[in-house]
N, C-alpha and C positions, 0 to 999 in steps of 0.2 A: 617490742623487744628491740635493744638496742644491736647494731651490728657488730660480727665480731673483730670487725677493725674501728672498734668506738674511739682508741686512746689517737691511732693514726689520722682517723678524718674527722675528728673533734680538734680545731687550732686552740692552741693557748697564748694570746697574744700578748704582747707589750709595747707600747705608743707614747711619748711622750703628748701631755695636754697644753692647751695654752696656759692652763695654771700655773703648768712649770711641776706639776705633778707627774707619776706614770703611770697611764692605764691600763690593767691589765684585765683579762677576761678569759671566758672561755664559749667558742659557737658550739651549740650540739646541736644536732638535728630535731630538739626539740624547744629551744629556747637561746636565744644570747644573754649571758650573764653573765656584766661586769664589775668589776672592783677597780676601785684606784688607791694606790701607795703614795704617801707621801715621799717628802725627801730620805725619809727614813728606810731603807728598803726593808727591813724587817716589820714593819710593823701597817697595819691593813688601813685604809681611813673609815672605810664603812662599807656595807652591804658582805655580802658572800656570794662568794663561786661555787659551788657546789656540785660537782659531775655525779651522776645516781651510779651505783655498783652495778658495774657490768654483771648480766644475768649468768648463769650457772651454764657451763660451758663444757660440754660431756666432752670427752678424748676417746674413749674405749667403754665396753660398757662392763659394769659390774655384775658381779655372780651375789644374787641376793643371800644367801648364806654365808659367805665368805667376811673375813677381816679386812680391813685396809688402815694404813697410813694417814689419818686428816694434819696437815697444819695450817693452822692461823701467824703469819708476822704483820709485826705492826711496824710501821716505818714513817717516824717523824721525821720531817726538815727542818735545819734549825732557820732557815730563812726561804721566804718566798721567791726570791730571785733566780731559786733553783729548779723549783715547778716544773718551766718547760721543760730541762734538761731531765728531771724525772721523768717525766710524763716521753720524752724521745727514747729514753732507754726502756721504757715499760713497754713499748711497743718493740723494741727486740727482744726482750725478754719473752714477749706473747710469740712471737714467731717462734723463739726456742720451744715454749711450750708447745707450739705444735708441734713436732717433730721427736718429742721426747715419749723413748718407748718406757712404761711404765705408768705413765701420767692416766688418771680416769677423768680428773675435770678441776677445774678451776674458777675463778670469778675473785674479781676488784672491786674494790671500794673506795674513796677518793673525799675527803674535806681539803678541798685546796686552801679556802678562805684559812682554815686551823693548821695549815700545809703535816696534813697526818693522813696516812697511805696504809692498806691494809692488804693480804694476801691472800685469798683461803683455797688448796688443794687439796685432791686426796692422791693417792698412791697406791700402790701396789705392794710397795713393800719400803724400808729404808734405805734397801738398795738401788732402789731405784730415784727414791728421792736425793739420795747421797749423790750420786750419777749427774743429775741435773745440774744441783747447786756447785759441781767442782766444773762444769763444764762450761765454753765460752757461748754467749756473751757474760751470762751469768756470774762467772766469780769474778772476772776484769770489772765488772758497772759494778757488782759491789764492793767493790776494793776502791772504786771510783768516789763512791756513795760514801763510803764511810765515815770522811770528815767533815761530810755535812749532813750529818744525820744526829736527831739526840738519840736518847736512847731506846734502843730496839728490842722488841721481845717477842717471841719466836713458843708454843704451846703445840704439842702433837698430843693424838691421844688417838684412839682405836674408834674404826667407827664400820658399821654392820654395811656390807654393799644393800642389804635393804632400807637405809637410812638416809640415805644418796637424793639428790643434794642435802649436803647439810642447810644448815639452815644458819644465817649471822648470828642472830639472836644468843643462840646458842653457842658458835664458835666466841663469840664476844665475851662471850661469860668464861668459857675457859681462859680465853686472853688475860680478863683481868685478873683471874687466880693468880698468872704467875709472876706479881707484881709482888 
C-alpha cells in the first residue's frame, strides 16, 4: 500500500542530459522511472512514467444503506512541463481533502508519460462536494490549471455506501459515457 503522502514524497524530477536533452522521471518507493523529452517540451522520446493510483483512501465511514455522491474528473495537460507543478498542487489539494467535512474517501490516478490525471470521490451529499470545490486551495489551483489543461470531464452518479470503494473499472466507464 502506497503512503498517503505518495504525490509529496514521490519527486518528479527534471535534469538537463549531456545530449542536450531533459530528463525527466519520477522516484517512488517502489521503483525509479524515467523519461526524457526532447527539445520539443511537449512531446515524450520514449519509455513512460507511470505513478500507480493511489489506493482508496476512507475519510469517514459509510452507512451501508444510505446514498452518496461519487465523482470521477478527468484532467489532461496539454504539456508535460507542467507535471510537476500538477503533481505540487495535488498534494495541497490532498491536504484540503483531509480536512474537508463531508468527504468519505478518495483516490488518484496518474499517466504522466500520457500527462492525463484522474479524480475519484464519494460525498455525502452535493453539498458538500460544492463546499470543497468553491473552497481554497481548490478553486485558486484550478483557475490556475485551466489554461493548461485540454479538455476536462467531470461524471457523478449515485452510489450505495455498500458499494464503497468503488471501483476504476467502473468509475472509467461512466467517464467515458459522458463524452
Amino acid at each position: 500500500m502506497l503512503p498517503s503522502d505518495f504525490f509529496h514524497r514521490n519527486i518528479v524530477f527534471k535534469e538537463p542530459t549531456l545530449a542536450g536533452s531533459t530528463r525527466f522521471g519520477c522516484f517512488s518507493q517502489h521503483r525509479e522511472q524515467v523519461y526524457s523529452l526532447d527539445r520539443n517540451p511537449g512531446r515524450l522520446d520514449a519509455g513512460r512514467c507511470e505513478m500507480p493510483e493511489l489506493p482508496w483512501e476512507t475519510r469517514s465511514g459509510a452507512v451501508p444503506e444510505r446514498d452518496y455522491v461519487a465523482l470521477l474528473s478527468y484532467l489532461p495537460l496539454n504539456s508535460g512541463w507542467r507535471i510537476p507543478w500538477l503533481l505540487l498542487h495535488a498534494a495541497r489539494i490532498r491536504q484540503q481533502l483531509r480536512g474537508s467535512s463531508g468527504l468519505i474517501g478518495y483516490s488518484l490516478r496518474a499517466q504522466l508519460a500520457a500527462k492525463r490525471f484522474w479524480t475519484l470521490s464519494v460525498w455525502e451529499d452535493e453539498a458538500a462536494l460544492h463546499t470543497f470545490v468553491a473552497a481554497p486551495p481548490h478553486v485558486a489551483i484550478m483557475k490556475a490549471l485551466a489554461p493548461h489543461m485540454g479538455r476536462t470531464r467531470f461524471a457523478r452518479w449515485t452510489v450505495k455506501g455498500s458499494d464503497l470503494p468503488p471501483r476504476w473499472e467502473e468509475a472509467l466507464k461512466r467517464g467515458d459515457a459522458t463524452n
